[in-house]
PDB file as gemmi writes it, atoms N, CA and C in Angstrom:
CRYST1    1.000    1.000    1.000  90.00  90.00  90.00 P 1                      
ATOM      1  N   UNK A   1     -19.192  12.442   9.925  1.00  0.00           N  
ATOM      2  CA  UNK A   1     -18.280  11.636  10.690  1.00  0.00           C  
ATOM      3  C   UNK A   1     -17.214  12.471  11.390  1.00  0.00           C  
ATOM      4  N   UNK A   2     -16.486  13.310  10.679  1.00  0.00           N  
ATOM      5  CA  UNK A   2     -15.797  13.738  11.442  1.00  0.00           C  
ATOM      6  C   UNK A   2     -16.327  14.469  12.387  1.00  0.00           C  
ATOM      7  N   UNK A   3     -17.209  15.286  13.071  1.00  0.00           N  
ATOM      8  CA  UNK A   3     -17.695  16.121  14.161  1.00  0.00           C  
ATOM      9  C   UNK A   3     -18.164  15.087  15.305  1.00  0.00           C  
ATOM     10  N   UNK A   4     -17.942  13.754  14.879  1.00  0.00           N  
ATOM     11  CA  UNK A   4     -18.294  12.381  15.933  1.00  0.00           C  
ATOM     12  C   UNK A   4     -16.567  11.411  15.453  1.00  0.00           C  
ATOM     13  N   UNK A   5     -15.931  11.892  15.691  1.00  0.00           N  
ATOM     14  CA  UNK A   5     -14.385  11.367  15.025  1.00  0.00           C  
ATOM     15  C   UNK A   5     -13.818  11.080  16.949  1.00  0.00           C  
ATOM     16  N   UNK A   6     -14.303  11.571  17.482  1.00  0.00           N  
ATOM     17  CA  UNK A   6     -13.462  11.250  18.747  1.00  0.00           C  
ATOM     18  C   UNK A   6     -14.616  10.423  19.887  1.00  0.00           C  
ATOM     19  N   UNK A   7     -15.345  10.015  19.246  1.00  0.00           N  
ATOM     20  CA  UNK A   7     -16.537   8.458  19.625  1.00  0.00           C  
ATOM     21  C   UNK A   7     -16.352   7.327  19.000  1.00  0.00           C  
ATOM     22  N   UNK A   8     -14.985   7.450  18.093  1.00  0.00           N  
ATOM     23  CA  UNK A   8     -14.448   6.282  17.577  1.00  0.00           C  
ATOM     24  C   UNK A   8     -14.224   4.948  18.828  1.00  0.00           C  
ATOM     25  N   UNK A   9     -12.950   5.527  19.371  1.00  0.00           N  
ATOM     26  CA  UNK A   9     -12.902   4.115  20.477  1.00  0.00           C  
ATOM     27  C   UNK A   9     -13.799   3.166  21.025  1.00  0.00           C  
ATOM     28  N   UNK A  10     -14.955   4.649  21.330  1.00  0.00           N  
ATOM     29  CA  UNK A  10     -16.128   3.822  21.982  1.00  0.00           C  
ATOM     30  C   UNK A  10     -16.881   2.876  21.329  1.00  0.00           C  
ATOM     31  N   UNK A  11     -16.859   4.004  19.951  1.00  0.00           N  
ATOM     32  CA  UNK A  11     -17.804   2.186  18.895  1.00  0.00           C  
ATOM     33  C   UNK A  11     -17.107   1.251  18.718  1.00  0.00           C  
ATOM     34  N   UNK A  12     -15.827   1.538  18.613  1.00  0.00           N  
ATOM     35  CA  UNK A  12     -15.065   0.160  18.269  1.00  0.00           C  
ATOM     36  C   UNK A  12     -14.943  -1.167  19.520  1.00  0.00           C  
ATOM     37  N   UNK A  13     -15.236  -0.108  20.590  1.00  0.00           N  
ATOM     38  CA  UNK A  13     -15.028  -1.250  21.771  1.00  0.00           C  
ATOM     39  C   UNK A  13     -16.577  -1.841  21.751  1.00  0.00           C  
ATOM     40  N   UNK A  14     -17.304  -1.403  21.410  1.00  0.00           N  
ATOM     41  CA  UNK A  14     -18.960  -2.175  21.398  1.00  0.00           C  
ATOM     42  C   UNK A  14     -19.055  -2.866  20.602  1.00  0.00           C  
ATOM     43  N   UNK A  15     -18.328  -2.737  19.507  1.00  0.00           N  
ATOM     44  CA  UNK A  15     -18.976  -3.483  18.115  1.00  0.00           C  
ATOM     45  C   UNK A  15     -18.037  -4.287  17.758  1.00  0.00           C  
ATOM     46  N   UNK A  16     -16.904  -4.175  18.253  1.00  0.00           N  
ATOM     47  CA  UNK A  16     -15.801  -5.590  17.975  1.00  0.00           C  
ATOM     48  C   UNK A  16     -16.200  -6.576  18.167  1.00  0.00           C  
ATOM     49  N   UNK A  17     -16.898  -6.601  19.551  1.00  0.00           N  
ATOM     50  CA  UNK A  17     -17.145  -8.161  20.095  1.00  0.00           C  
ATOM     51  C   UNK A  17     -18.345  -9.013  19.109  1.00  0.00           C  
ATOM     52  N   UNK A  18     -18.964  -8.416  18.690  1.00  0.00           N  
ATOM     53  CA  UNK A  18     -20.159  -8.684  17.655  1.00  0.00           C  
ATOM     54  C   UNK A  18     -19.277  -9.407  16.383  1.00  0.00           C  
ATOM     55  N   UNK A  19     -18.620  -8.368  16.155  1.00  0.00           N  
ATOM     56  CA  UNK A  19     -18.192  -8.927  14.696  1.00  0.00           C  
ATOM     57  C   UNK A  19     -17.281 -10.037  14.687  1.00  0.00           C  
ATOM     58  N   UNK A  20     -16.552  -9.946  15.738  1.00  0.00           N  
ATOM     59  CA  UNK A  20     -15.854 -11.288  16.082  1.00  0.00           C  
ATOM     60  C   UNK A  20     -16.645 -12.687  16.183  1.00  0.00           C  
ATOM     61  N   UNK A  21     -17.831 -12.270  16.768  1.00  0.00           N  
ATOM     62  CA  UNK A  21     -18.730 -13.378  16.905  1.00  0.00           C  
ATOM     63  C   UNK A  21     -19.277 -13.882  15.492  1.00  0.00           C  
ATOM     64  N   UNK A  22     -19.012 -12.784  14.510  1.00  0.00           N  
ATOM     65  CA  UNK A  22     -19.853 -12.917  13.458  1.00  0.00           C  
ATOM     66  C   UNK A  22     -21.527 -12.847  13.210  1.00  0.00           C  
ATOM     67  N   UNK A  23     -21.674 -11.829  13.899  1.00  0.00           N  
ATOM     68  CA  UNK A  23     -23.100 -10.919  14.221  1.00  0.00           C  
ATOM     69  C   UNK A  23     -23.299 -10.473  13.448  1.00  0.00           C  
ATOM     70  N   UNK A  24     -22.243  -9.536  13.029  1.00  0.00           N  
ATOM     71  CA  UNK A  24     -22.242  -8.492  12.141  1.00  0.00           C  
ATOM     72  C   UNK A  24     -21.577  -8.669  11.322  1.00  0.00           C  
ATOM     73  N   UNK A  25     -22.519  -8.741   9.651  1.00  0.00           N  
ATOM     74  CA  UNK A  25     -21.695  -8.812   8.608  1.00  0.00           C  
ATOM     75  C   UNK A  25     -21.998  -8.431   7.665  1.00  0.00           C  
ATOM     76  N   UNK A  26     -20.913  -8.034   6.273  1.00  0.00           N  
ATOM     77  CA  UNK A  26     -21.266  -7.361   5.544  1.00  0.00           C  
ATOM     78  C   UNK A  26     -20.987  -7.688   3.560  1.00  0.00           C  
ATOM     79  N   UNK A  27     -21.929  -6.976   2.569  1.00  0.00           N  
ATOM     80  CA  UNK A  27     -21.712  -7.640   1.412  1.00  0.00           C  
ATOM     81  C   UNK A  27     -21.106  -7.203   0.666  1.00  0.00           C  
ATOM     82  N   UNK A  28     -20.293  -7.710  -0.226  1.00  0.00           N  
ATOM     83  CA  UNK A  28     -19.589  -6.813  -0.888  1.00  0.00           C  
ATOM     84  C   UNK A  28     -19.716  -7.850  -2.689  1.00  0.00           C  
ATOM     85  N   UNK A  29     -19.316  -6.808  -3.510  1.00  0.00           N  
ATOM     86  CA  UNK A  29     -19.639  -7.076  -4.582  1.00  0.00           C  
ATOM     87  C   UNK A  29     -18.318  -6.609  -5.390  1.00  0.00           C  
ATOM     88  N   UNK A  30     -17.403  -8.312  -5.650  1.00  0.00           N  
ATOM     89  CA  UNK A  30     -15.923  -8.144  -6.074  1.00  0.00           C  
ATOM     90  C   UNK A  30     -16.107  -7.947  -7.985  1.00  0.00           C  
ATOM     91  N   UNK A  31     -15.078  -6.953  -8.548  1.00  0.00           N  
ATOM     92  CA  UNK A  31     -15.235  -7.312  -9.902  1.00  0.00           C  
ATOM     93  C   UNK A  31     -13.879  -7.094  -9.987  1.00  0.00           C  
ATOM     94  N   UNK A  32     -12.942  -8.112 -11.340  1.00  0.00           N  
ATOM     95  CA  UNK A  32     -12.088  -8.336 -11.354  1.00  0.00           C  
ATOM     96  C   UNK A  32     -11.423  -7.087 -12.666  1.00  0.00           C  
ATOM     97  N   UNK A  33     -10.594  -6.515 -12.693  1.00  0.00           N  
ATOM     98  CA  UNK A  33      -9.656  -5.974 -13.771  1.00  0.00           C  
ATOM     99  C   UNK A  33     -10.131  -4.485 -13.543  1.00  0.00           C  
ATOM    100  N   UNK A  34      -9.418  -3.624 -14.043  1.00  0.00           N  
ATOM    101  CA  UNK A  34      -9.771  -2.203 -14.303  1.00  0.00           C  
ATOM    102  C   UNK A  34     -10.878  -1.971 -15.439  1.00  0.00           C  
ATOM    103  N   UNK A  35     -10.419  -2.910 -16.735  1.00  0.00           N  
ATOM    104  CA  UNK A  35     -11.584  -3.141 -17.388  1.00  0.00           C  
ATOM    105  C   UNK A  35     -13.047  -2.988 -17.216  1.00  0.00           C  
ATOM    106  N   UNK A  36     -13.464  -3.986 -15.862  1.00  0.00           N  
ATOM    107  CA  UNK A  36     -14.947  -4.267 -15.190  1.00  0.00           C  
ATOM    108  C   UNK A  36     -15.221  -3.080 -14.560  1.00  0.00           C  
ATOM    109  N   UNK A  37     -14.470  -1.763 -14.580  1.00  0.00           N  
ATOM    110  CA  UNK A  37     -15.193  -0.726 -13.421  1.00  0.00           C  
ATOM    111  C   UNK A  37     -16.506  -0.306 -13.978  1.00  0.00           C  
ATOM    112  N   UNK A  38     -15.688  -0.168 -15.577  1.00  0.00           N  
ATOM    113  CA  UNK A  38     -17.550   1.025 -16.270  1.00  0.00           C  
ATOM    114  C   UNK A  38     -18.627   0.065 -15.968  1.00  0.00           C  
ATOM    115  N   UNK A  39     -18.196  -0.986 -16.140  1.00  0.00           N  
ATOM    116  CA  UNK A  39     -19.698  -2.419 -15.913  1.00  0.00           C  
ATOM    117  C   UNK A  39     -20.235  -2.084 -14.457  1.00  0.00           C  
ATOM    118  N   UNK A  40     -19.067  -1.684 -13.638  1.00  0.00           N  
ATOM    119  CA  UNK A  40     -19.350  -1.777 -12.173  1.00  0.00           C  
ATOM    120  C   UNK A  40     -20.129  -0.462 -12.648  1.00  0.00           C  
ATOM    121  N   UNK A  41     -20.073   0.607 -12.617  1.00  0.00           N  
ATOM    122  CA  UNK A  41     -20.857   1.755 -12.395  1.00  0.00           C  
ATOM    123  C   UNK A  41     -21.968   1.417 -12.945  1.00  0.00           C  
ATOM    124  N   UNK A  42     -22.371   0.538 -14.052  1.00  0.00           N  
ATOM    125  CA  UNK A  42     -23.889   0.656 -14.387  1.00  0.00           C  
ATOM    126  C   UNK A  42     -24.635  -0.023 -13.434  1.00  0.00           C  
ATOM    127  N   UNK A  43     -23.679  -0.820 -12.246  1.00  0.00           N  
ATOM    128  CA  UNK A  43     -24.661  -1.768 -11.725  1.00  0.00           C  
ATOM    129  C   UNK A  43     -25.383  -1.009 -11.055  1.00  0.00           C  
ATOM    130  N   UNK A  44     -24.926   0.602 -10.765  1.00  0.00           N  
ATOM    131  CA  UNK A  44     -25.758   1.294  -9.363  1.00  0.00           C  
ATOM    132  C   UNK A  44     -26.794   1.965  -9.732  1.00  0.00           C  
ATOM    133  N   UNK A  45     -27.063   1.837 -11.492  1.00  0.00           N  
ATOM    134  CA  UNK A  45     -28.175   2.216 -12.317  1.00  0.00           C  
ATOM    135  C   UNK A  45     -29.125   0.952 -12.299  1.00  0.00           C  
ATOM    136  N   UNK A  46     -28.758   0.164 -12.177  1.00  0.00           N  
ATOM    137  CA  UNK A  46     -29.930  -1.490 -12.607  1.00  0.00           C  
ATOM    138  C   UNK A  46     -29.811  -2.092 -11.678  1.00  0.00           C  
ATOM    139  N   UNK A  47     -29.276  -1.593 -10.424  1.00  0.00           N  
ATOM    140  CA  UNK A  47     -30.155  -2.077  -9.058  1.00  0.00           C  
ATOM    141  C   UNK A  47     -29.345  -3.635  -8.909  1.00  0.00           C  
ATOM    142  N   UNK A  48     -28.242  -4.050  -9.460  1.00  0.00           N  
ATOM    143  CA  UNK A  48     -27.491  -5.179  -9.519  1.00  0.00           C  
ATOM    144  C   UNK A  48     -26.498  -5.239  -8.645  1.00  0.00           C  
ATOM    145  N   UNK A  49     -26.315  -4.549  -7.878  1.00  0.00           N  
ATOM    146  CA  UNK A  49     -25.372  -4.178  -6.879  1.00  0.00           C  
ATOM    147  C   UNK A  49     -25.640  -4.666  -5.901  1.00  0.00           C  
ATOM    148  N   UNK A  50     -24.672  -5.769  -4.918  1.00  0.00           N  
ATOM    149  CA  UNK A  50     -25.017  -6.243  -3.705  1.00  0.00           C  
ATOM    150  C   UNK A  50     -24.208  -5.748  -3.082  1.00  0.00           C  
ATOM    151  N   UNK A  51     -24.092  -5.122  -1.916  1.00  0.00           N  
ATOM    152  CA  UNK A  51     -23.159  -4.671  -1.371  1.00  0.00           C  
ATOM    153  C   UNK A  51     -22.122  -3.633  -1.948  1.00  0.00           C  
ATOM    154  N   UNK A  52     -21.143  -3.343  -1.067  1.00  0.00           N  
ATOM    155  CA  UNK A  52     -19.793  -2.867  -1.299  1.00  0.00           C  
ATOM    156  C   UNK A  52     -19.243  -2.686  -2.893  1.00  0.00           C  
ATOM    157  N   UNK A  53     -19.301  -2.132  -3.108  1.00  0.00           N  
ATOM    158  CA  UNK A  53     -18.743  -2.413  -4.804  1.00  0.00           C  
ATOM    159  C   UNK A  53     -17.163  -2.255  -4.968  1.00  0.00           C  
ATOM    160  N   UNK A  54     -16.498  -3.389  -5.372  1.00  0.00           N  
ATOM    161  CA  UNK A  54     -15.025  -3.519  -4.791  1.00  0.00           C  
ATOM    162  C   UNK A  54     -14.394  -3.596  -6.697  1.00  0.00           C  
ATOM    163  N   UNK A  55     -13.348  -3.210  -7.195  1.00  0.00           N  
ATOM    164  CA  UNK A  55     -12.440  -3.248  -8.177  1.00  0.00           C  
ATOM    165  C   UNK A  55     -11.302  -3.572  -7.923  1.00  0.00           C  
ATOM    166  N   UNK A  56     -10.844  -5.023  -8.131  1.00  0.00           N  
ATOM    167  CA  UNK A  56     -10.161  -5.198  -7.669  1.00  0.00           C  
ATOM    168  C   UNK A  56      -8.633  -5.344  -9.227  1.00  0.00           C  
ATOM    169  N   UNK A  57      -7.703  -4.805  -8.608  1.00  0.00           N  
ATOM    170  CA  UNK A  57      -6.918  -4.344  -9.944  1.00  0.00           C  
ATOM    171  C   UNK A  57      -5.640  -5.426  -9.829  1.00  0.00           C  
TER     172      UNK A  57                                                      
END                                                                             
């Protein structure tokens, strides 16, 4: 990414309009407490993982 860091603007001006439309979208996978992280890491062993893997504290 960074050696393509100054083609930023340009994607952002192509791909805004999409996502605004809701074209483009994406999954994420919320788990609640600091507690749930080690749970979170096994999910990327057992294939339980949808998306984004988010900890939310």
């Amino acid at each position: 990414m960074p050696d393509h860091f100054h083609q930023v603007p340009a994607l952002l001006e192509k791909l805004t309009p999409y996502v605004m439309a809701g074209k483009i979208k994406h999954k994420s996978h919320v788990l609640e407490g600091l507690e749930s992280s080690i749970g979170g890491l096994n999910l990327f062993f057992t294939v339980e993982n949808k998306g984004k893997l988010i900890v939310k504290l």
